[in-house]
Each structure stands twice: as C-alpha cells, then as structure tokens.
C-alpha positions in Angstrom: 0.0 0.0 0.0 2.8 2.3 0.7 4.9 1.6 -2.3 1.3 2.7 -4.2 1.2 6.1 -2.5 4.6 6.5 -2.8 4.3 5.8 -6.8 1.5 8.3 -6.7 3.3 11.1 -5.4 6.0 10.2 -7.6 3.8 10.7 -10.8 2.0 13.6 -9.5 5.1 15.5 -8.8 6.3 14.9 -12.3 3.1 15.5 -13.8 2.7 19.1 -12.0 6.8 19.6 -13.1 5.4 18.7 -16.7 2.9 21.4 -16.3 4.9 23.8 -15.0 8.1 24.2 -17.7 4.9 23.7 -20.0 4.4 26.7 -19.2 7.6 28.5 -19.4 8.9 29.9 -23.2 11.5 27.9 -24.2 15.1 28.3 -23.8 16.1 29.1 -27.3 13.3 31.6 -28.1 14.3 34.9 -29.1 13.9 37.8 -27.0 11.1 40.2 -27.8 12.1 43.1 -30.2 11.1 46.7 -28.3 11.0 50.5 -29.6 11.7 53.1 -26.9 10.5 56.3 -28.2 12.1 59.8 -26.3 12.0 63.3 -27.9 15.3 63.3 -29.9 16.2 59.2 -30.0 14.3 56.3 -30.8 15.8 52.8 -29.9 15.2 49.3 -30.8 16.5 46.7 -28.8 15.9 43.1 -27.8 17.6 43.4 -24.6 14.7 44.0 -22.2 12.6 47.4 -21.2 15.3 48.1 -18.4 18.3 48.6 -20.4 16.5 49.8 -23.5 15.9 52.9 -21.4 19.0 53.1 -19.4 20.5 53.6 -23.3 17.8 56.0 -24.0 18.5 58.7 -20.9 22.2 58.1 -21.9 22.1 59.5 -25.7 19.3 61.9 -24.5 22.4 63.3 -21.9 25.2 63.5 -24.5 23.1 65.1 -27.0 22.4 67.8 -24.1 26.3 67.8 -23.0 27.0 68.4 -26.5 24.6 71.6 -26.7 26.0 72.8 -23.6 29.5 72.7 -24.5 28.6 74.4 -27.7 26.3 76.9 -25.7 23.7 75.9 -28.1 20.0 75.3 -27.1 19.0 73.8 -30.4 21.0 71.2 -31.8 20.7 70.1 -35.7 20.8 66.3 -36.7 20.8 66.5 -40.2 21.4 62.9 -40.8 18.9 60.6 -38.4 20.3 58.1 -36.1 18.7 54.7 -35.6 19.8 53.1 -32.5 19.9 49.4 -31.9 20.4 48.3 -28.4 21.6 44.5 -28.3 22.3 41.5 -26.3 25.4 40.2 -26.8 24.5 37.4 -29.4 22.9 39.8 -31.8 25.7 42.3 -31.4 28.4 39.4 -32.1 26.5 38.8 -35.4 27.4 42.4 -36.6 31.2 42.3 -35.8 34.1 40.4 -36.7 36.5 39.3 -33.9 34.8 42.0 -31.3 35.3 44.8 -33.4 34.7 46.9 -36.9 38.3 48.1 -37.8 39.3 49.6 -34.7 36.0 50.2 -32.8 35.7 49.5 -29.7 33.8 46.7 -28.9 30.9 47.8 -26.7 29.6 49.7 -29.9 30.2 51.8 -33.1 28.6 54.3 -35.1 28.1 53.5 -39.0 27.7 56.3 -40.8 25.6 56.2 -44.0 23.6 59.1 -46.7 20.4 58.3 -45.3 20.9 57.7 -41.8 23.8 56.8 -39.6 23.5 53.7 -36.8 24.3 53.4 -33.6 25.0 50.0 -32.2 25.3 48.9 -28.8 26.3 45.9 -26.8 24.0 46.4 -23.7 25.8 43.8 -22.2 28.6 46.1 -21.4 28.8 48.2 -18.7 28.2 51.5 -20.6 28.4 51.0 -24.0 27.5 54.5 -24.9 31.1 55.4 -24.2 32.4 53.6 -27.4 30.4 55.7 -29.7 31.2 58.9 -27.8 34.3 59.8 -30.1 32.0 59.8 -33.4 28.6 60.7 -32.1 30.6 64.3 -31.3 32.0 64.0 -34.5 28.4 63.5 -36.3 26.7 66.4 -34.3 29.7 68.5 -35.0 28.7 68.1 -39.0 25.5 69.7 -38.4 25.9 72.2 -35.7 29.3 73.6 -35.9 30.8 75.6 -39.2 34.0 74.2 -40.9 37.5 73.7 -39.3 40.7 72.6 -38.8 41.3 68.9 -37.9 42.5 69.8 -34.5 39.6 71.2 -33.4 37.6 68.3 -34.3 39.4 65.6 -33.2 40.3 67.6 -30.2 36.7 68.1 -29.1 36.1 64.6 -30.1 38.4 63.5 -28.0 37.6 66.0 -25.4 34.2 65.1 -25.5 35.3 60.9 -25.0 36.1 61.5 -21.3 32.3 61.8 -20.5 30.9 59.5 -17.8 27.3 59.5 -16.4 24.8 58.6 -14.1 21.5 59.0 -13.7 21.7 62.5 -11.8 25.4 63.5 -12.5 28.3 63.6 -15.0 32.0 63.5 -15.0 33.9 65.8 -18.6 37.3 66.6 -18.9 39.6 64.0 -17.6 41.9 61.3 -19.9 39.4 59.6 -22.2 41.5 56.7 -21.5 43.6 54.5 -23.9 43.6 56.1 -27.5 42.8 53.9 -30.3 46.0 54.7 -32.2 48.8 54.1 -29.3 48.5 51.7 -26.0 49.2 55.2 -24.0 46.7 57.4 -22.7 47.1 61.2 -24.0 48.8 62.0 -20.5 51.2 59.8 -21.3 51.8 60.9 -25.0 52.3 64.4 -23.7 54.2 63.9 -21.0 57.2 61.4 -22.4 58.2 63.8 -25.1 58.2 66.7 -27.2 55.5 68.2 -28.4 54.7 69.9 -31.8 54.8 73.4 -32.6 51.4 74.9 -32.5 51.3 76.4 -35.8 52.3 72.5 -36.8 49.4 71.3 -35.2 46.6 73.7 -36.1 48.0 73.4 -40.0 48.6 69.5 -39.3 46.3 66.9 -41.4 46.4 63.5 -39.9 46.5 60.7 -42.9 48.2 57.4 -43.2 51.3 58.9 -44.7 52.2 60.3 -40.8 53.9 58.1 -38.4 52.6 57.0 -35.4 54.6 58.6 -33.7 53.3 61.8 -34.9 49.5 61.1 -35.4 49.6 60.4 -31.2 51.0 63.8 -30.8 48.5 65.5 -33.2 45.6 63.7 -31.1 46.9 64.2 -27.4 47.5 68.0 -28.2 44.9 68.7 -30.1 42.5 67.1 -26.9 44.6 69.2 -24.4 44.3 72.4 -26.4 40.4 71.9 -26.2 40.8 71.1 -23.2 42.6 74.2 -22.1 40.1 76.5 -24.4 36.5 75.0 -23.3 37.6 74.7 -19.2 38.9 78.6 -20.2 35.3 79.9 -21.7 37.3 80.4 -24.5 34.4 79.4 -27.2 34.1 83.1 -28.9 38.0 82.8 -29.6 37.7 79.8 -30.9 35.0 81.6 -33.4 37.0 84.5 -34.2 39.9 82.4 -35.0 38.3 80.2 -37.5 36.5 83.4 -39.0 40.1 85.6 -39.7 42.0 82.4 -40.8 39.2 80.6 -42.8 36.6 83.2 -44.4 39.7 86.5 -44.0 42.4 84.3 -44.8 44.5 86.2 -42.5 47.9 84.2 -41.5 47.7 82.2 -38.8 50.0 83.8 -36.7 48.4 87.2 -37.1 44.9 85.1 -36.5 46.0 83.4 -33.1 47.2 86.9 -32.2 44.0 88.8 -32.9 41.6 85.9 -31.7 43.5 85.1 -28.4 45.5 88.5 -27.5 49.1 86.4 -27.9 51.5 85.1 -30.2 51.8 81.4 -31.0 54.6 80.8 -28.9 53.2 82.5 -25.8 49.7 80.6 -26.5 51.7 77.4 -26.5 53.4 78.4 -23.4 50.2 78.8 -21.8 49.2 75.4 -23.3 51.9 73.5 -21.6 52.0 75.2 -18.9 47.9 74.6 -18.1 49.1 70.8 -18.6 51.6 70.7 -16.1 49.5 72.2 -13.5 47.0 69.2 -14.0 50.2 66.8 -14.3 51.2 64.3 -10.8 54.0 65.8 -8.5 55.7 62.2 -8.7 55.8 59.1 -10.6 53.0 56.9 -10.2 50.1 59.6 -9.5 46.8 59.8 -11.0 46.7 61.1 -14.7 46.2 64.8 -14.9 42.5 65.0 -15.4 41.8 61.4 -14.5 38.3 60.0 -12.6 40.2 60.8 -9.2 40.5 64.6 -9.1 37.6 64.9 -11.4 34.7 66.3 -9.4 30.8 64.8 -10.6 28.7 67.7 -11.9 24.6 67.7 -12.1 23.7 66.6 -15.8 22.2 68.6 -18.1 18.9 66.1 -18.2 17.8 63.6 -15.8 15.8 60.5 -16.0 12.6 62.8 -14.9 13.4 64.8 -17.4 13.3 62.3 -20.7 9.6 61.2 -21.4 9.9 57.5 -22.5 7.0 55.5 -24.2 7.2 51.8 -25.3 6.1 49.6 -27.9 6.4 46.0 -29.1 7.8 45.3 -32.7 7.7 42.7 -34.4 10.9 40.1 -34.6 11.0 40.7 -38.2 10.8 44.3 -38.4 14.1 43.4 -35.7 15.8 41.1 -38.1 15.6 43.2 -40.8 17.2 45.9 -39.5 19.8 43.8 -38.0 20.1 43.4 -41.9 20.6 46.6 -43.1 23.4 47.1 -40.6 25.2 43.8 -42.1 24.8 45.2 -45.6 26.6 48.0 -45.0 29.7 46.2 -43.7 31.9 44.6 -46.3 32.3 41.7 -44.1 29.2 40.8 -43.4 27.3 42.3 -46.6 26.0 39.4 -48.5 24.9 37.6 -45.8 23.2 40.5 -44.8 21.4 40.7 -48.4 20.2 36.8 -47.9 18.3 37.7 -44.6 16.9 40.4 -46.3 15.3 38.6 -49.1 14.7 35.8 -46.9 11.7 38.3 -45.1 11.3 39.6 -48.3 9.8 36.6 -49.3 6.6 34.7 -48.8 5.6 34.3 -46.0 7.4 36.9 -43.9 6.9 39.3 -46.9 8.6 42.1 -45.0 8.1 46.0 -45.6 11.4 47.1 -44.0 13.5 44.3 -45.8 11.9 45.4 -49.3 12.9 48.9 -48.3 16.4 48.2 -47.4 16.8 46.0 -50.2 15.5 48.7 -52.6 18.5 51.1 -51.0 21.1 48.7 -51.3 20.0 48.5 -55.0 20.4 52.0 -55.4 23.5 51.7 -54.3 24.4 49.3 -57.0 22.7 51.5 -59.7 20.0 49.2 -59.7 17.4 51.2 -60.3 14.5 48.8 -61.9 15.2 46.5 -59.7 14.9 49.0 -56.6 11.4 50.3 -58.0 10.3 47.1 -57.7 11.2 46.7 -53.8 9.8 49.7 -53.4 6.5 49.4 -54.9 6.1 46.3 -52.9 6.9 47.5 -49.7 4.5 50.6 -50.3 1.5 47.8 -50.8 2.3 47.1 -47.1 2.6 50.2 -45.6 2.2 53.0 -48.0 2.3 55.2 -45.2 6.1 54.6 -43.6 7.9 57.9 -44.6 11.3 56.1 -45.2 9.5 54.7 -48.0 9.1 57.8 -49.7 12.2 59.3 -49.2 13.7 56.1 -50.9 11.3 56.9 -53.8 12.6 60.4 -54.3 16.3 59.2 -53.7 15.9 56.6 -56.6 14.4 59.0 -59.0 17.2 61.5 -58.1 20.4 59.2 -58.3 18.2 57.7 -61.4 18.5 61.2 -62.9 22.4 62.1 -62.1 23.4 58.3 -63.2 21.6 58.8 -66.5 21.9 62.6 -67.2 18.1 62.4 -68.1 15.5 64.8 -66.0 14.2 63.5 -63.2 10.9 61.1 -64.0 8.0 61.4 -61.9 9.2 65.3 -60.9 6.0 66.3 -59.1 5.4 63.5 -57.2 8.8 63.2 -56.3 8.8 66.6 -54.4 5.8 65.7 -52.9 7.4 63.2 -51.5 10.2 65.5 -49.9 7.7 67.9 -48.4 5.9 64.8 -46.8 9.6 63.8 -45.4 10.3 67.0 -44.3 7.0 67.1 -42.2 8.1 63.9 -40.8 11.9 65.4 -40.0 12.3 69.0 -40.7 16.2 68.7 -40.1 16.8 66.0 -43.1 19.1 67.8 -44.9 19.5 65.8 -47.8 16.1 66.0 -48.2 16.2 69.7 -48.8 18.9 69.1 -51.0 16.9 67.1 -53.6 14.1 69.1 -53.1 16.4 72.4 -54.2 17.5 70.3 -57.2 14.1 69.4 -58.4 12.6 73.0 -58.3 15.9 73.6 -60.9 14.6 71.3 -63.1 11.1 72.5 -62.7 12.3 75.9 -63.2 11.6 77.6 -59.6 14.8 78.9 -59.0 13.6 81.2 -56.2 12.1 78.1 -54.1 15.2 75.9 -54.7 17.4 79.0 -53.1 15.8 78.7 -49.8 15.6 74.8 -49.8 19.5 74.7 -50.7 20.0 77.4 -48.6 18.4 75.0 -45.6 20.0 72.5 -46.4 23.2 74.3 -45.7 22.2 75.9 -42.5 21.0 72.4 -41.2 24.5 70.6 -43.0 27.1 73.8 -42.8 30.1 71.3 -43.5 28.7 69.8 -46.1 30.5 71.2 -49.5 28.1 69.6 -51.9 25.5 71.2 -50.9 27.4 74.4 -51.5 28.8 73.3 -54.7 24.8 72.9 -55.7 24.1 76.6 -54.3 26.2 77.4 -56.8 24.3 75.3 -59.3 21.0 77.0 -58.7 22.6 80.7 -59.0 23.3 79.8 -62.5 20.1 78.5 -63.5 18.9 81.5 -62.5 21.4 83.5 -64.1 23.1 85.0 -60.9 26.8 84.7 -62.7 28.1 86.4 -60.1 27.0 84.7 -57.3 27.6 81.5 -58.9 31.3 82.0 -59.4 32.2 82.9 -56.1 30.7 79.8 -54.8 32.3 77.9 -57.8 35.8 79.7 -57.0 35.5 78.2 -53.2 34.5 75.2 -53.9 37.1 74.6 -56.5 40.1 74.7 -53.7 38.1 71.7 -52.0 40.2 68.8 -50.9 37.5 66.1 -52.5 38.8 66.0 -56.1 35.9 65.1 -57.2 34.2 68.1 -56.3 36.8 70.3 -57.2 36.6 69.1 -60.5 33.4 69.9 -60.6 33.2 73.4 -59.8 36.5 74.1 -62.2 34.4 72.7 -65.0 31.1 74.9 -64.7 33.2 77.7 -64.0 34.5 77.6 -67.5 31.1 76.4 -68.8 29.5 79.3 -67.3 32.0 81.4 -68.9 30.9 80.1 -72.1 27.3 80.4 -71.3 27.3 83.7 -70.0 28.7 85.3 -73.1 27.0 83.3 -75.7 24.0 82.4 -74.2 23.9 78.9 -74.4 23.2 76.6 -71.1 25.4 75.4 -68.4 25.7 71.8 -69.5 25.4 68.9 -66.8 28.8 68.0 -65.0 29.2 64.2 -65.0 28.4 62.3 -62.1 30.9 61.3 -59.4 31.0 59.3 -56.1 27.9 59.3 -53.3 29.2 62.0 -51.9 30.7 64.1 -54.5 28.2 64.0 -57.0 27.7 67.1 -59.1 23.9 68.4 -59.7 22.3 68.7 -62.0 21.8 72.0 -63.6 19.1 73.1 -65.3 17.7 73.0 -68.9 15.8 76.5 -69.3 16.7 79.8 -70.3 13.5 81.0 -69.7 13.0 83.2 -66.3 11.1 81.2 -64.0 8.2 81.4 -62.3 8.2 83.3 -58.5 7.4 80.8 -55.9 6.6 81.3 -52.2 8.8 79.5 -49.2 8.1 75.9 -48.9 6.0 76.3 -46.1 3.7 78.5 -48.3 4.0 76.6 -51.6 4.0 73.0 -51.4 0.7 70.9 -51.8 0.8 68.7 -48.6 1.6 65.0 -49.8 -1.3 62.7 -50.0 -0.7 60.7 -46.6 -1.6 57.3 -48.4 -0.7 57.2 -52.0 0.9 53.9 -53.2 3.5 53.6 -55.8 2.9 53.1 -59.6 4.9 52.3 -62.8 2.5 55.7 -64.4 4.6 57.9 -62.1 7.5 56.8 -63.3 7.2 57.8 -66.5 9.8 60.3 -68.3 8.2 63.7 -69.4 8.0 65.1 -73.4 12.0 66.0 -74.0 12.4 69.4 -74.4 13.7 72.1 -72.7 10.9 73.9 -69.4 9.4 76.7 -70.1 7.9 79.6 -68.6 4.2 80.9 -69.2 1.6 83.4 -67.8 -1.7 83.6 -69.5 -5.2 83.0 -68.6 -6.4 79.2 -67.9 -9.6 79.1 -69.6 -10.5 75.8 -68.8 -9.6 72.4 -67.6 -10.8 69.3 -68.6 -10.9 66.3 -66.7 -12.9 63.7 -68.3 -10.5 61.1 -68.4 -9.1 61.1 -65.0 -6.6 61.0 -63.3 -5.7 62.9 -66.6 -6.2 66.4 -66.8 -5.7 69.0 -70.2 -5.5 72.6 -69.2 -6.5 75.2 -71.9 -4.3 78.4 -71.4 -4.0 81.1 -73.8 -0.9 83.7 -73.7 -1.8 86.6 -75.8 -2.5 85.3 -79.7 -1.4 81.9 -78.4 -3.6 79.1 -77.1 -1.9 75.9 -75.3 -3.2 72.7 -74.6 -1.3 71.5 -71.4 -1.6 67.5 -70.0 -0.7 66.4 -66.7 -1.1 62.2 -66.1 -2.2 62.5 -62.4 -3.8 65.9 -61.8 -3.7 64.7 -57.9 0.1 64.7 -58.0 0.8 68.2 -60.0 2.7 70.8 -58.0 0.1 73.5 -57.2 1.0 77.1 -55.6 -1.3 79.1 -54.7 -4.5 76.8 -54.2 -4.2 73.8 -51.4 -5.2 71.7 -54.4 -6.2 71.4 -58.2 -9.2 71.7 -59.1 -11.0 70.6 -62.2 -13.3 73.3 -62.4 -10.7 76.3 -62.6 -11.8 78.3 -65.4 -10.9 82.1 -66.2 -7.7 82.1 -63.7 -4.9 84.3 -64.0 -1.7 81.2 -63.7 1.5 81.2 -64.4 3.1 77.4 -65.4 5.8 76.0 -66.0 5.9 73.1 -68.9 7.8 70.7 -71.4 6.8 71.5 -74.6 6.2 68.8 -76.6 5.1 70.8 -79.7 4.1 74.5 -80.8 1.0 74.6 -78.7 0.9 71.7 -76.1 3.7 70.1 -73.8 3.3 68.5 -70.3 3.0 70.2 -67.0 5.3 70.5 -64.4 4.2 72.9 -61.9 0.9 75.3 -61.8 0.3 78.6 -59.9 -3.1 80.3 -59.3 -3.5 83.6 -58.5 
C-alpha cells in the first residue's frame, strides 16, 4: 500500500513539473524586439525594457552635454540616427573578432547618406562610451561651421572623457587608452616633445604620418580643447576660424587677434595649463583622470526624458539587423540573404523590401529597386522612409543617367511629406532644391538649398549645388564665387566639378547657351544637376507657403515613373480658360498667352505641383496662372508645376 502512494506522489510531482516548464517559453526563443521612443532618439533593442531605457536617458544626456558645450539650445541632426540596443549574441553577429576596424567593442557608429547607426552591446557596462568619439563627430557636421582637424578631433576626444549617471556627470579628464597608441594622451604628452602649435593647427592626420606623430597631433589637439572650453574660451575659438578661414588672415596674425598672444606664448600657456594638472611624482593619477575629477549635475535627468514603449515585431528586428550587415563589407552578402529571406513569402517584409530597394540603389540598380519599393508601399504606403527612398531613386536615377528626373512632381511631394516627418533631413532639402531647378523655380530651390546648408554647414556639396541653382537663374556672379570656393576643395571630385562649370559658365554667359550637366561622381561628391531653361522662372513662395501637402496614403505606380515630353521647361503666364478632366486621373488645361492658345496635359492631376491653391481643381476656369511646362510641340507640352492667382 505504501509503495502505491509513494508511486503516486511520484507521478504527481512529475506531472505538476510537466505542467509547470509547459508553461515556461522555451530556452532558445528569441527575445522580444522593443521600440523606446524619447523626444530626440528612438531605440530598438531586444535586450529587455530596463536597459533599453538606461541607453535611452544616456544618448538623451550627450546630445544635451553636446549643446551645452557648444552653448547651443537647439542642436541640428541632419542625418537621423537609428539606435539598436543589443544583447550580446545579436551584437556578435554584426562584428568580426569584437570589433569593426578599430572600434571598440561595446559599440560603433556607422555612418551612412540616409541615416547613420548606432550599435550597442548592452551587455557592457556602458556601452555608450564607445560611440562617444563619433557621435561628437556626427553632431559637429550639423551644428558647428568648418574647421581645422584639431579642433575636431580635439573636441572629439575632449568630449570621449564623458561618464554619467543618472543625476550626474563626470567631462574633462583622460578619455582613456587612444585607439592609435597603448598610451593614454597623458602619457603621449608627458614622455616627449610636443609639436609646434602652428604644426598642429596646419597639421592633417593621414596614413602617410607616423605613429609617432598622429599620437602627438591627437593628445594636443584634446589638451588644447581642453585648455580653451575649461577657459570659456568658445568666442575665440570663433573669431579664429572666421580671420583664418573666411579672412584668410595668416595664422599667426589670426591666433594673435583671436587670443591676444602670439603662437609661442599661447603654447606656453598650453603647456603650462598641462603641467599644473600633471602628478608631483611618478605613479600619481593622470592629470584630469576620474580621481581629481569632481561629478557635476547633468544637463537632463531620467525625470526629465519622457519614455513611451512599444512591441515590434521580430522581423521588423531582423531586418534591421540586416541593413546594418549590408553596409559592412564583411558581413554584406549575408546581410542581403536575410533580407530577401523576409522579403519573401511568407514573412513578406516591408522594412526588408525597403532596405533591399536602397542597397539596390547603391548598385545603380534602379528597376530593380522600384520594384522593392513598390512592394513595400503595398504594405505600408504610409512609412515615410519609403518615400524618401522613392525620391532618392528618381534623383540618383537622374544624375546616373543625365536624363530629367521622372516622376518630378510627385517626387517633391514626397520630400515635403519627409520633411513634415523630419524637418532637419538635410539631404532631403537638397533634392528638393535640385528638383525646383529642373522644374524651373529657381527662387524656391534658393531657400531649400540654402536650408540644407544651415541644417549641413560642413557639407561642401550642398554648396557646390548653391552654386548650381545661382546659375540657372542667371546669378553669374554669385555663382562663381561659390564655384571659386568650392574649387580649392580637398575632395577631387568636387573640385573638379566646380572648375568645369566655372568655365562652362563662362561660355554660357557670353553666348548664351546653357550650363551643361557635370558628370556624375562618387555618393558624396556627386555634381547636380543644372538646369535646362533659359527661360526666367516662375516666382514661388517658401516651402511652407507653396508646397501641396503630400497625399498621406498614395501607393507607388509604374504611371509615375514615366519620363516627361523631351524638351527644354518653359515659362508661361496667361489666362487658364478651362480644364478638362474627363479622363481622370488625366487632366488637359487650356491656357492662352496673348494670340497663343496651349493645350497642357498632366497624367495624375492629384500629383501636380500646385501654388497658390491647397489643391487642383478641375473646375478652374478664367484664372490668371503662371506654369511651367515641357513643350512637346508648338501649342501643347506637359506640365510640371501650376500657380493660381
């Protein structure tokens, strides 16, 4: 009897066991996929809630330290960051021994034309600290004018030594071993001679340097910042770069005038501010280390930073995981076959057809990128990355080709929708500049190019392409100032460039003929596109006042792809007597310019560029417009952009 009771228990125990780890996921299932949304960062991880926002409040307080060191209340990011906060398996699958090149291993920041990626390894202690160096370096692009590579790396460096905490912050000590030597900057400084400061602040760091020398160039240019920002020495800093950049005063006389001494003296000072911060004996703490650091309050705290969560699905996870791999050579193509692996059926993904279609671009691609993008707007026609990929394919379609740029309208109404979305994507006002060229609105691609430069001030192809608009509009002599800059530019690509349309322009300006099309060059020193028409074009508002909103659903077709009549825009102002609409989306306005009557077509009325009306109408009659079209004969042509008055 009691060997039956004992079986009993026996089987009971293992049945409610049974039940029990029934219950329980199993070991090898993935972690759940997260989005952590704040005001300036959003981050996905797979690492749990906790450190998800632990990450969070950390980016949230160096883009604040950043502003405060640059006394600047509002930052610019005019390239977005996605953040990807992983455990240590996922993060392993996007590095090779620990480590991209030389970055350290808790994380790195890939930079990229669309958007740039941070990565972390959460399972590090604070991860945030390896991407330090480069996320100064990013922010610098878009909120600081153009400089010398001391200051840059200096700050960067400068700007490494951050440590915080919920509630308080620790800047301007060693940042610690230097990726270029196994000696901290203290060290570098203190075992030998140091470069003359003219040397450094004239001193470009390339592979041709020895190491020797590149250790120097870092470990003075991080105590010079050093001695300059702990000195509330930021306006000098200013003045300096204005005499010997945009004056082109001589150095010497520069550091003189900006800092009230001569080079020598302000590398006395230099040295001399290091050795009051350097140990009495052998074997003390690092000038500037953690121990004679003293914590300050941060600039944010964790009840500062609004935080609100949301689940995502593990392929939207995946596939981003995937558009990280495809932009390192080493893990690139087996990036692209998880990609079209959730392209496919059944996963059918919307991010992997998007990330595909960009790595197509890329390639030059472009047919097959339309395709991957037409399917992923069939699943979410309203994800705004989509539509910036749309425009960027019909604009690299257009400088790889040297044809104009198909689908024109909707491609800038696209961009305006973008902009909406992120008012500080720069490149985004930088194809929006270069479309109104070709659609012959010189005055509204001025102030789009001219944002694009405030939001991207380092950024010289945006001011090679100011220089582009100015002469489609005829401004020779703005144009060949810019043009006479750019053309001292270190990219040779770009330098090229701006040497060729100034003799074009030469040539057009006296006999009247166009400036012709520059060939195209690398990503990121491709020359514009200038435009076609001679004719004067038509006035058009700021983009706040003259774009048509974009529809907020409108999914992709083949029709809006289709190239324009050839032929040269043109400029008109008459009266539109009517418009007919009988075949829509089709639309033929009737406009007649003194003795002449033209019939003009558009192929989507809901996708013409409209100024002053919120949107067309088919029953415009007797309007006073002025238009801007391809002619594709002596009295008809197709439209490319329509204003009412």
């Amino acid at each position: 009897m009691m060997s039956r009771i004992h079986i009993s228990i026996a089987a009971l125990s293992i049945l409610l066991l049974f039940r029990v780890f029934a219950g329980l996921p199993a070991f090898a299932a993935e972690p759940p996929w997260t989005e952590i949304h704040a005001q300036h960062f959003s981050i996905i991880t797979n690492a749990g809630e906790k450190r998800g926002r632990e990450a969070t409040l950390r980016l949230e307080q160096m883009r604040a330290v950043f502003g405060s060191l640059l006394m600047r209340r509002r930052l610019n990011v005019p390239v977005p960051f996605t953040v990807l906060a992983l455990t240590r398996d996922k993060y392993a699958q996007l590095v090779r021994s620990g480590e991209i090149g030389s970055t350290p291993r808790a994380g790195f920041l890939l930079p990229g034309e669309d958007q740039n990626y941070i990565v972390l390894n959460v399972a590090e202690e604070e991860p945030w600290r390896a991407i330090a160096h480069d996320f100064a370096r990013a922010l610098l692009d878009g909120n600081y004018p153009p400089t010398q590579p001391w200051f840059d790396e200096g700050f960067a460096e400068y700007f490494s030594s951050l440590r915080l905490s919920d509630k308080h912050m620790e800047l301007g000590g060693d940042p610690g071993l230097a990726g270029f030597s196994a000696k901290t900057l203290t060290e570098i400084l203190a075992s030998g001679a140091w470069l003359p400061l003219p040397e450094l602040f004239t001193m470009v760091p390339d592979a041709s340097r020895s190491q020797e020398d590149s250790s120097r160039f870092y470990a003075e240019s991080w105590i010079v910042i050093q001695y300059l920002l702990n000195g509330h020495k930021l306006q000098e800093i200013g003045t300096y770069f204005d005499l010997v950049q945009n004056q082109k005063i001589p150095l010497e006389q520069a550091l003189a005038k900006a800092f009230g001494m001569s080079p020598a003296q302000l590398e006395k000072t230099i040295k001399e501010h290091f050795q009051s911060l350097a140990p009495s004996r052998v074997g003390s703490p690092s000038p500037g280390s953690r121990a004679e650091l003293s914590p300050s309050p941060t600039p944010v705290g964790p009840d500062d930073v609004g935080m609100s969560v949301t689940q995502i699905p593990d392929a939207d996870g995946r596939a981003l995981l995937g558009d990280v791999m495809t932009r390192t050579p080493e893990h690139g193509e087996k990036g692209l076959q998880e990609l079209q692996a959730l392209a496919a059926e059944p996963a059918d993904n919307e991010i992997a057809h998007r990330v595909l279609a960009w790595a197509k671009i890329q390639d030059k691609k472009f047919d097959s990128a339309d395709e991957e993008l037409a399917k992923a707007a069939e699943l979410n026609p309203r994800d705004h990355w989509l539509r910036y990929y749309l425009a960027f394919l019909k604009y690299r379609r257009a400088q790889s080709t040297g044809e104009p740029i198909r689908g024109l309208a909707n491609m800038m109404q696209d961009l305006v929708a973008v902009l909406d979305w992120y008012p500080e994507f720069a490149e985004a006002y930088n194809m929006l500049a270069m479309a109104r060229v070709e659609g012959g609105g010189m005055n509204s691609a001025l102030e789009a190019i001219r944002q694009a430069i405030q939001l991207s001030p380092r950024n010289e192809q945006y001011v090679f392409n100011l220089g582009v608009v100015y002469a489609s509009g005829k401004k020779w002599d703005a144009a060949r100032e810019i043009f006479e800059r750019v053309k001292n530019s270190s990219n040779p690509q770009l330098a090229a460039a701006a040497r060729s349309q100034l003799q074009e322009m030469q040539f057009a300006q006296k006999y009247g003929i166009p400036v012709q099309r520059p060939p195209s060059g690398s990503s990121k020193a491709t020359a514009a596109k200038d435009a076609e028409s001679s004719q004067q074009p038509a006035r058009q508002e700021p983009l706040e006042q003259n774009e048509e909103k974009a529809e907020t659903e409108r999914p992709t077709t083949k029709a809006e792809h289709t190239a324009p009549a050839p032929g040269a825009i043109q400029f008109v102002k008459g009266k539109l007597v009517s418009v007919d609409c009988s075949q829509p989306p089709v639309a033929v306005l009737t406009v007649v310019s003194g003795s002449k009557t033209l019939k003009l077509r558009t192929p989507d009325f809901k996708s013409l560029t409209v100024i002053g009306a919120d949107t067309f109408s088919c029953t415009w009659e007797n309007r006073r417009v002025s238009i801007n079209y391809r002619a594709s004969g002596k009295t008809g042509g197709d439209l490319v952009s329509v204003e009412v008055q």
